[in-house]
C-alpha positions as CSV (number, residue, x, y, z in Angstrom):
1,X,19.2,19.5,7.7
2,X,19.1,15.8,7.1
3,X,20.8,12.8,7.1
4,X,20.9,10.0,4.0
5,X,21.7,6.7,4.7
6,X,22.3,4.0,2.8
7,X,18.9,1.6,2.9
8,X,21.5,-2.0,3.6
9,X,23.6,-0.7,5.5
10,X,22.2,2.2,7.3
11,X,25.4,4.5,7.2
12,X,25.1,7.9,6.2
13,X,26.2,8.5,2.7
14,X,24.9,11.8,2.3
15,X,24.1,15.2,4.0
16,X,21.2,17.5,3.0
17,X,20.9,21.2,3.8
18,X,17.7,23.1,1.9
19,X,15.8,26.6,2.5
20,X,12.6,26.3,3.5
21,X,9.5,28.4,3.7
22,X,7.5,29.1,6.9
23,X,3.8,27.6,5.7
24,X,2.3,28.6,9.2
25,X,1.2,32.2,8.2
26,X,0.2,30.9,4.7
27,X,-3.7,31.7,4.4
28,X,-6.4,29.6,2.3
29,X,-7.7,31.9,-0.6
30,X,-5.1,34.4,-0.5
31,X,-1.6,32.9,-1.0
32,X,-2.7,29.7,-1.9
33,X,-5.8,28.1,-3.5
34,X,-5.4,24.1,-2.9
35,X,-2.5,21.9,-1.4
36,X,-4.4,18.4,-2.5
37,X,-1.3,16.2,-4.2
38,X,-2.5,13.1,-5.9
39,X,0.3,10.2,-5.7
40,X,-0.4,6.8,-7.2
41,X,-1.6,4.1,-5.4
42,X,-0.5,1.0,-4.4
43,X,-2.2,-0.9,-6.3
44,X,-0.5,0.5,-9.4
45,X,2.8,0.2,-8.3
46,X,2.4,-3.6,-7.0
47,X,0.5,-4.1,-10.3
48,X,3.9,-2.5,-12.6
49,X,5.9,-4.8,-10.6
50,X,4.3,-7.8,-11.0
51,X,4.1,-7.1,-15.2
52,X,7.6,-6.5,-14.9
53,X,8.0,-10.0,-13.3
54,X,5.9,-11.4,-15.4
55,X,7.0,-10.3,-19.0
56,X,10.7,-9.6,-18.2
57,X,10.6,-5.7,-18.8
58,X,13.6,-3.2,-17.9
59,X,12.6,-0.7,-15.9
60,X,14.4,2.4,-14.0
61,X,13.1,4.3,-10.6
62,X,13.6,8.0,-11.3
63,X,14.7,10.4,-8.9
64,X,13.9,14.2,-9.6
65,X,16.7,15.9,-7.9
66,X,15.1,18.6,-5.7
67,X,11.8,18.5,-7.4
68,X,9.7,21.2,-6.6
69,X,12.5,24.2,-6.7
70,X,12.8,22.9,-10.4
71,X,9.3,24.3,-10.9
72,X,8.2,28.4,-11.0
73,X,6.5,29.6,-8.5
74,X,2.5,29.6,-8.4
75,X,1.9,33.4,-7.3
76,X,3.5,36.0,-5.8
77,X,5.4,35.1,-2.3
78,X,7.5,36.7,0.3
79,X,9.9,35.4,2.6
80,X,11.5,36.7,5.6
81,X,15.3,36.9,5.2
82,X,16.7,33.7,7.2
83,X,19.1,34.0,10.0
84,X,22.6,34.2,8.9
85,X,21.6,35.7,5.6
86,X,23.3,39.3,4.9
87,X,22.6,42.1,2.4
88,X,23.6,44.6,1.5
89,X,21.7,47.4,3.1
90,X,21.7,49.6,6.8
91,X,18.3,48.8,7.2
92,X,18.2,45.3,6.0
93,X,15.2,44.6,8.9
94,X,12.8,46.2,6.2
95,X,13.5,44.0,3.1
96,X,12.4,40.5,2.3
97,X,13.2,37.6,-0.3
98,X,10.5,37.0,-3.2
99,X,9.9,33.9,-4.3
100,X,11.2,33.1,-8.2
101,X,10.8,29.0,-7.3
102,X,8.3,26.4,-5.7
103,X,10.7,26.0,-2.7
104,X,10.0,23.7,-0.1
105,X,7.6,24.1,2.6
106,X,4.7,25.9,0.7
107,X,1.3,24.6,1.5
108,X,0.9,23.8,-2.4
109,X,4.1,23.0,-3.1
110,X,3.6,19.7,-3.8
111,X,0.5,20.2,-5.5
112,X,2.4,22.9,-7.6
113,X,4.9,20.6,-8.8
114,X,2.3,18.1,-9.9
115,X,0.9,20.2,-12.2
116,X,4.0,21.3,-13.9
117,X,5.0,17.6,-14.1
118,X,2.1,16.3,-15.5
119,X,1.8,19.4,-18.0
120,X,5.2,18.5,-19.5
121,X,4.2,14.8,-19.8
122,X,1.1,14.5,-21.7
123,X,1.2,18.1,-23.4
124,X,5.0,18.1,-24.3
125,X,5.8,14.8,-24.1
126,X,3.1,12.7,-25.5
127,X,2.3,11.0,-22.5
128,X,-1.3,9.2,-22.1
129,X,-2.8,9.7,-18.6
130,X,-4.7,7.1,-16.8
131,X,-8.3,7.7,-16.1
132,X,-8.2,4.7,-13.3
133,X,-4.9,6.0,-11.7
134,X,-4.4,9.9,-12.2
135,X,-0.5,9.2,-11.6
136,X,0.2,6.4,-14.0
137,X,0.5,7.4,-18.1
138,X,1.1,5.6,-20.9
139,X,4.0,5.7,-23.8
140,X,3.6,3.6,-26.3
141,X,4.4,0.0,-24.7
142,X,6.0,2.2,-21.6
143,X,4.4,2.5,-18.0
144,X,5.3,5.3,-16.1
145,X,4.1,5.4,-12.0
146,X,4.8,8.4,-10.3
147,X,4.8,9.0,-6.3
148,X,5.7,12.8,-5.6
149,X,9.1,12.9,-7.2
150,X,9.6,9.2,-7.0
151,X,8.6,7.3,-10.2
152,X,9.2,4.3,-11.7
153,X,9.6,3.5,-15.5
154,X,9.4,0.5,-16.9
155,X,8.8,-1.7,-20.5
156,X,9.5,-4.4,-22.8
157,X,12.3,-2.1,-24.8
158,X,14.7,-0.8,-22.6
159,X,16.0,1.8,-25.5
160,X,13.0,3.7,-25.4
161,X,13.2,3.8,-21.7
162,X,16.6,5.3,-22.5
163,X,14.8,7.5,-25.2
164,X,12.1,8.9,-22.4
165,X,14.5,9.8,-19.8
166,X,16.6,12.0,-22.3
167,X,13.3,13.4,-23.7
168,X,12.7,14.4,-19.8
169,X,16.1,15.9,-19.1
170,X,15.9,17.9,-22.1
171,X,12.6,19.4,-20.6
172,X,14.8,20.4,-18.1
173,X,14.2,18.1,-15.4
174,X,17.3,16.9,-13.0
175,X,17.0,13.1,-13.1
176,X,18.6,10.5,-11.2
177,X,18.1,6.5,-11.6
178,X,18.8,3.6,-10.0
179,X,17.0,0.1,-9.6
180,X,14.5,-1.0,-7.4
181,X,13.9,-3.3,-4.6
182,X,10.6,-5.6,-2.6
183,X,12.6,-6.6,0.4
184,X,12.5,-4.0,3.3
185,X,15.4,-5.2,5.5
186,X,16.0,-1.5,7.0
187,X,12.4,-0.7,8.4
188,X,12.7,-4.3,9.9
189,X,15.8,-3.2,11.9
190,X,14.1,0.0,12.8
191,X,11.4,-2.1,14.1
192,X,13.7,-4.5,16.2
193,X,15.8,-1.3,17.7
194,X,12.5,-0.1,19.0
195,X,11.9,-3.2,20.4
196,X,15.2,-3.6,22.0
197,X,15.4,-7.1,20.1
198,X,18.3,-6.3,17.9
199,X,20.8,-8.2,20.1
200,X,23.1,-11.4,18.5
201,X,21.4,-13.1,21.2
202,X,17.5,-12.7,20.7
203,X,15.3,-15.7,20.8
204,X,13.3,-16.0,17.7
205,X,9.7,-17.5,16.8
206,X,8.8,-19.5,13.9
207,X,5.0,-18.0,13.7
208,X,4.1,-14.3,13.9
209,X,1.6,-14.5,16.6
210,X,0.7,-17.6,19.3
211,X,-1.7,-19.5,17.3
212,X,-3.4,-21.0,20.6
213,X,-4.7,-17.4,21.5
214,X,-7.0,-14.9,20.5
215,X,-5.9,-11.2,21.4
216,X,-8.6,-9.5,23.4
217,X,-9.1,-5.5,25.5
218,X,-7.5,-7.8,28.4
219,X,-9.9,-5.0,30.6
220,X,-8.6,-6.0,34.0
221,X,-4.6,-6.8,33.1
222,X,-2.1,-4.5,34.4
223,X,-1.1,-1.0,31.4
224,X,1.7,-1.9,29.2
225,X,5.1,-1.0,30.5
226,X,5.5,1.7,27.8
227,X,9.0,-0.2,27.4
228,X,8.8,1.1,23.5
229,X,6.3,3.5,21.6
230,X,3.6,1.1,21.2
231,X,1.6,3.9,18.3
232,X,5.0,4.2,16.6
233,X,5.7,0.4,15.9
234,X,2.3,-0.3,14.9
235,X,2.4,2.2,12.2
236,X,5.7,0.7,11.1
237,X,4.5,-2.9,11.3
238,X,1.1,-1.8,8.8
239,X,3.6,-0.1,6.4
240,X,6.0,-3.4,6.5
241,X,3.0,-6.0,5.8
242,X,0.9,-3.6,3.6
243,X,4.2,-3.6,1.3
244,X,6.2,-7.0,1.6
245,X,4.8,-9.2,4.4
246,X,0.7,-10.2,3.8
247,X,2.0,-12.9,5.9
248,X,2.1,-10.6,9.3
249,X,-0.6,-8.9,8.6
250,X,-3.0,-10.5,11.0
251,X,-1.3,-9.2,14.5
252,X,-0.4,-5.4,13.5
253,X,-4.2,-4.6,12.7
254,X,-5.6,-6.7,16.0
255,X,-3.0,-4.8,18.3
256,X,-3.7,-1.4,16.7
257,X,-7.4,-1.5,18.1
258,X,-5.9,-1.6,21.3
259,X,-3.5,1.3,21.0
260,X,-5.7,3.6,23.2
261,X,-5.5,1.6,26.0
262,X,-2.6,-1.0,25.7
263,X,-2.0,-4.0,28.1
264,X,0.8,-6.0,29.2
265,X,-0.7,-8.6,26.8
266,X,-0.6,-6.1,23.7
267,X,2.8,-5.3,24.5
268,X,4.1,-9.1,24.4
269,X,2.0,-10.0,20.9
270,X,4.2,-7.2,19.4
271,X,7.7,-8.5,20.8
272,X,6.5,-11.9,19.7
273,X,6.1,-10.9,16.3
274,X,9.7,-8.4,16.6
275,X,11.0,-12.2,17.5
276,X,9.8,-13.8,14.1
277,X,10.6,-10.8,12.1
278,X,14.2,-11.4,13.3
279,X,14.4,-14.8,12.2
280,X,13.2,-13.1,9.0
281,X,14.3,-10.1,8.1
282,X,15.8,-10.7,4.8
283,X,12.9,-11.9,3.4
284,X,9.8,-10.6,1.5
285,X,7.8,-11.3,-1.3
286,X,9.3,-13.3,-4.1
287,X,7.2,-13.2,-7.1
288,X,8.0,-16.4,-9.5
289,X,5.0,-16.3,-12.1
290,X,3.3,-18.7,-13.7
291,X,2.6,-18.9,-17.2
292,X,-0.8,-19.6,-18.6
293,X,-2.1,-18.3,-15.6
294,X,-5.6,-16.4,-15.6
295,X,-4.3,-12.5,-15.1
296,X,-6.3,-11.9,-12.2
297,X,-7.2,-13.6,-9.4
298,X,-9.0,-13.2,-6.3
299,X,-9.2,-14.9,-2.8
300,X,-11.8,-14.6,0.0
301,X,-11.9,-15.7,3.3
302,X,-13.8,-14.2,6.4
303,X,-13.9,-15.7,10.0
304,X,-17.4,-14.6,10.7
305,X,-17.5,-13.4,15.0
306,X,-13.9,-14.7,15.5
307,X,-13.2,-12.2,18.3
308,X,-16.2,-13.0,20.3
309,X,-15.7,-12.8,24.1
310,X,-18.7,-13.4,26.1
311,X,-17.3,-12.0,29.1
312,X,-16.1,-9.1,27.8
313,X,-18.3,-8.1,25.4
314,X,-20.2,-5.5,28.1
315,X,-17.1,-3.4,27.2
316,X,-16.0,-4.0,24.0
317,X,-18.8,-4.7,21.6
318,X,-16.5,-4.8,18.6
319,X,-15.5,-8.6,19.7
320,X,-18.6,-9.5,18.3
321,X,-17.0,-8.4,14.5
322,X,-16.0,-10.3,11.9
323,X,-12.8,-9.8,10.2
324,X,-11.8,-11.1,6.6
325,X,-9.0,-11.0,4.7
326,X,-8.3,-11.5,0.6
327,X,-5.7,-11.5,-1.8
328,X,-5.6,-10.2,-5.1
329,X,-3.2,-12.1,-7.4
330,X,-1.7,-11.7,-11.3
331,X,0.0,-14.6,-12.9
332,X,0.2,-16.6,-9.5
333,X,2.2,-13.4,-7.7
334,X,-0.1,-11.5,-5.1
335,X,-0.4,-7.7,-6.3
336,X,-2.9,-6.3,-3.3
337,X,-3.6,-8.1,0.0
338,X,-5.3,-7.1,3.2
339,X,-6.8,-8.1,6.5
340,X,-9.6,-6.2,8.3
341,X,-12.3,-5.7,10.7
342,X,-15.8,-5.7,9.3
343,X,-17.7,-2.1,10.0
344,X,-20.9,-3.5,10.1
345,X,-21.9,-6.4,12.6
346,X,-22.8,-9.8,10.6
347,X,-25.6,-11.8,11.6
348,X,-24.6,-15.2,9.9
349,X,-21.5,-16.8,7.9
350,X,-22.9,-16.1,4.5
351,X,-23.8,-12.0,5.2
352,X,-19.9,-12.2,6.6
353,X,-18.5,-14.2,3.9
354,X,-20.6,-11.9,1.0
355,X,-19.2,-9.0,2.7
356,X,-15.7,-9.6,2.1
357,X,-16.5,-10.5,-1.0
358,X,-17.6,-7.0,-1.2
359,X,-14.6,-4.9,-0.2
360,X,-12.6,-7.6,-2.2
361,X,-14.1,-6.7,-5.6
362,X,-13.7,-2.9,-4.5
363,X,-9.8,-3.4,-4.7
364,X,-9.9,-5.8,-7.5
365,X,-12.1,-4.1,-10.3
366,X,-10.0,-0.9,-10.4
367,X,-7.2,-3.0,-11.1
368,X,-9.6,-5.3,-13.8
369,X,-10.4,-2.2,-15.3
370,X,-6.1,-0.7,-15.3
371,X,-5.5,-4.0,-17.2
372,X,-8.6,-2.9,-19.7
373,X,-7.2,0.2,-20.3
374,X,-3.7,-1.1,-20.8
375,X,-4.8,-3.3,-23.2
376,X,-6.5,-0.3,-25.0
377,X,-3.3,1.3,-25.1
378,X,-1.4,-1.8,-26.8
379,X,0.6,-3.4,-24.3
380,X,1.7,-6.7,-25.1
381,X,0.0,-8.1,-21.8
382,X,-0.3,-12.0,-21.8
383,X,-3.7,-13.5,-21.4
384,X,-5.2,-17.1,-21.4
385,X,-8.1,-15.1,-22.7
386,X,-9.2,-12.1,-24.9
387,X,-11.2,-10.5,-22.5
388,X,-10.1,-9.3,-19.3
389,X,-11.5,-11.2,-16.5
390,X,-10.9,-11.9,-13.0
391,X,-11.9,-14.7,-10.8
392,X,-13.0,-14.6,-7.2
393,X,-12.7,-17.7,-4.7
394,X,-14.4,-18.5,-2.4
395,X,-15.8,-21.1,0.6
396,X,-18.7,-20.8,1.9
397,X,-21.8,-21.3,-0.9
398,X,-24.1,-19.4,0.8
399,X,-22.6,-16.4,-0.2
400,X,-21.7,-17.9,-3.6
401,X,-25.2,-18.1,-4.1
402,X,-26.4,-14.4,-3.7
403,X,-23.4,-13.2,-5.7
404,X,-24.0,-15.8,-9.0
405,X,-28.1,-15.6,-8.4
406,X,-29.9,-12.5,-7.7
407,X,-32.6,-14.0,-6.0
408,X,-34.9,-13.0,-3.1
409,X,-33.4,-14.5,0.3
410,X,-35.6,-13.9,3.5
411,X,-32.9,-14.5,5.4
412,X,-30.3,-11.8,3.8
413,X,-33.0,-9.5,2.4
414,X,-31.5,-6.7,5.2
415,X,-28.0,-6.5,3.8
416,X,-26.8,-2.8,2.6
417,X,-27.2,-2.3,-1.1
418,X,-23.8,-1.4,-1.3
419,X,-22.4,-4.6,-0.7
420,X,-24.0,-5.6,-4.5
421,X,-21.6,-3.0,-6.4
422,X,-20.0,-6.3,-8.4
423,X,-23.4,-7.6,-9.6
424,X,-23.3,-6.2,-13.1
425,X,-19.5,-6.8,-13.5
426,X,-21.3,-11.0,-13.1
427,X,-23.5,-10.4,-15.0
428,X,-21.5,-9.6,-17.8
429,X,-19.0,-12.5,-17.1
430,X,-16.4,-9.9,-16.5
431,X,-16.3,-11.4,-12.9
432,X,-16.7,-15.2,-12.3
433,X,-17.3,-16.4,-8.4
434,X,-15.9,-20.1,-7.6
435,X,-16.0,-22.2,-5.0
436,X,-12.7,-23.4,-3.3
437,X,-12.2,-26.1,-0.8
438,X,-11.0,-24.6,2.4
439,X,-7.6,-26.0,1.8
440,X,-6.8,-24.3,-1.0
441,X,-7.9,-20.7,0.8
442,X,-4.8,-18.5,0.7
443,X,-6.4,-16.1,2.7
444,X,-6.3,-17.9,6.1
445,X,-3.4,-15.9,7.9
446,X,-5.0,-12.9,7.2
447,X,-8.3,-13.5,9.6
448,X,-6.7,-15.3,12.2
449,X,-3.5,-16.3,13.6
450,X,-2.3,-19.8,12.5
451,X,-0.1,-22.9,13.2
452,X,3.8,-23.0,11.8
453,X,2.4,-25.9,9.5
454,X,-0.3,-23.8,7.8
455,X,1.7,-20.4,7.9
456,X,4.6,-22.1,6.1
457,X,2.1,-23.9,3.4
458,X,0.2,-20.4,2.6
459,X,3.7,-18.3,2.6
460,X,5.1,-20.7,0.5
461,X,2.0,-20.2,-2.2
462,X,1.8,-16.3,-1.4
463,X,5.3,-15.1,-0.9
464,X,7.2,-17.9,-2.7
465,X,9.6,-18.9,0.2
């Protein structure tokens, strides 16, 4: 049984009833083979919004009404006979139900239904899959993303988006559509009733974390109160800021390391950010792009040891960590962004700043190489040049310097060979490094928490508000 509400409002607007299948006597190698379900990832979603910002295509979110029923079943199943279910026979106690459809609850149900899909699109319906994103394909200038039974479907001609979803309902899929949405209003009141701040009344903060103040394992402070579920609003405040809100990012990820062992301290950083996500729950990311603009951009930042505590670092060695923080941008409009703790300890600014370089170029060059094949496939994809390229910034020059010259350093001869993954992409001027005056960073609320005057300059040029 469940309950569908309406995502502005939050009133139920529908109820759900299905039959489900108990998975907890299914066994591994006898009624079922595999239950890995690939869904795409964010990147490619954020990436087919931002082209449909930037070139002004239609698009439609698809809704497969009950999905996996729709498909046959994989192999022979059995069911008991639910509760409340009669037949007609004495000793109905010795009969059960076989399965005919991929009902819900399977172990590979999803992965079931994947394979159906996909089978129909590029065998039956001409569909070209990606071989960066094993959930995205191709139609002539169309882009299809697919999450599960979610999808979105978007291009420049809205006719033959009109043309595919016919194509797909006479394959006999059950399709409904509707139109799509950044902001995430509802998860932000979920986050406030946790929180008990969703009174008229609540006193709001103009920053999402007190700039003054570094969050530390507070050791010797009295346990948090356990006044909400500390795990539980974490996990929604990553989902929040992974999606809509790089500008919070910062304070969910520092409290999460203390989620183990929370303090009174933890517990207040978390209602200080409920209080500025109150004053600003309507908002998200507004994506105004720029024309002429290089397709893809990239900014670095790192704030090499910016956790250190000398007192406590006895117990919590991680202080010692850097953390850095970049966002990947198309046509001005920020695509990918993220802010996180370096694995491995730095032992200057430049091994810091060169590994966050790293990890940045790990999320950018799939989507360099998306674009690449895109472009392969014919879509009228705007460029200031004929060659896909993408552009890295960043401050400090020692790192600039091992990443544009290959040469011999004493000094940085120890760092992991996997940190140089990007070299040949430079090499072959698919990947230019620049230097940006610290100013101009748009990465700084990612590694640290800032003033109202530099949070407001950097939203402004990130989230467009």
């Amino acid at each position: 049984m469940k309950r569908k509400r309406d995502i502005m409002t939050c009133k139920v607007k529908k109820l759900k009833a299905r039959l489900n299948i108990d998975a907890s006597k299914m066994r591994q190698g006898i009624d079922y083979q595999e239950n890995f379900v690939p869904v795409a990832s964010r990147n490619s979603i954020q990436l087919l919004l931002m082209l449909m910002a930037v070139h002004g295509w239609h698009s439609t979110q698809l809704d497969y009404v009950l999905a996996f029923p729709q498909v046959p079943v994989e192999k022979e199943l059995y069911m008991k006979i639910p509760r409340g279910f009669e037949i007609d026979r004495e000793d109905s106690n010795n009969y059960v139900l076989k399965l005919h459809r991929n009902i819900y609850g399977q172990k590979q149900s999803g992965r079931v239904w994947n394979k159906f899909l996909v089978n129909k699109l590029v065998n039956e319906l001409g569909f070209t899959q990606s071989r960066v994103d094993k959930c995205v394909f191709y139609w002539r200038e169309m882009m299809y993303v697919l999450y599960t039974d979610d999808s979105l479907l978007a291009g420049p001609d809205q006719n033959k988006i009109n043309q595919i979803i016919e194509d797909l309902k006479k394959g006999r899929f059950d399709i409904m559509d509707g139109t799509v949405h950044l902001t995430q209003p509802h998860l932000i009141g979920n986050i406030l009733c946790d929180l008990n701040l969703d009174k008229p009344n609540t006193v709001t903060k103009t920053t999402p974390a007190l700039s003054s103040k570094i969050l530390f394992r507070h050791s010797d402070s009295e346990p948090f109160d356990k006044s909400f579920e500390y795990r539980s609003v974490i996990g929604k405040l990553n989902y929040l800021e992974k999606a809509t809100r790089s500008n919070i990012a910062y304070m969910p990820h520092q409290c999460a390391r203390f989620s183990s062992d929370p303090k009174v301290e933890h517990g207040k950083a978390i209602r200080w950010l409920g209080r500025y996500l109150y004053a600003t729950r309507d908002e998200g990311t507004i994506l105004k792009p720029i024309e002429n603009k290089d397709l893809e951009e990239v900014y670095v930042d790192t704030d090499f040891s910016g956790n250190w505590d000398y007192e406590g670092a006895s117990e919590d060695m991680d202080t010692a960590q850097s953390r850095h923080g970049y966002i990947i941008m198309y046509a001005g409009c920020p695509i990918l962004w993220k802010s996180q703790m370096q694995t491995e300890f730095a032992l200057s600014t430049t091994e810091s700043e060169y590994t966050g370089l790293s990890y940045a170029l790990r999320s950018a060059i799939p989507i360099m190489e998306q674009l690449k094949e895109m472009n392969e496939q014919g879509f009228p994809i705007k460029t200031a040049v004929h060659k896909i390229h993408c552009r890295v910034f960043e401050d400090n020059s020692g790192a600039l310097e091992i990443a544009k010259t290959h040469k011999y350093h004493p000094r940085t001869k120890h760092i992991n060979v996997k940190l140089h993954h990007f070299r040949d992409y430079v090499n072959r001027k698919e990947v230019s490094i620049h230097p940006i005056n610290t100013l101009e960073q748009l990465t700084d609320y990612l590694t640290k928490p800032v003033n109202r005057e530099t949070l407001v300059r950097l939203r402004a040029r990130v989230m467009g508000w």
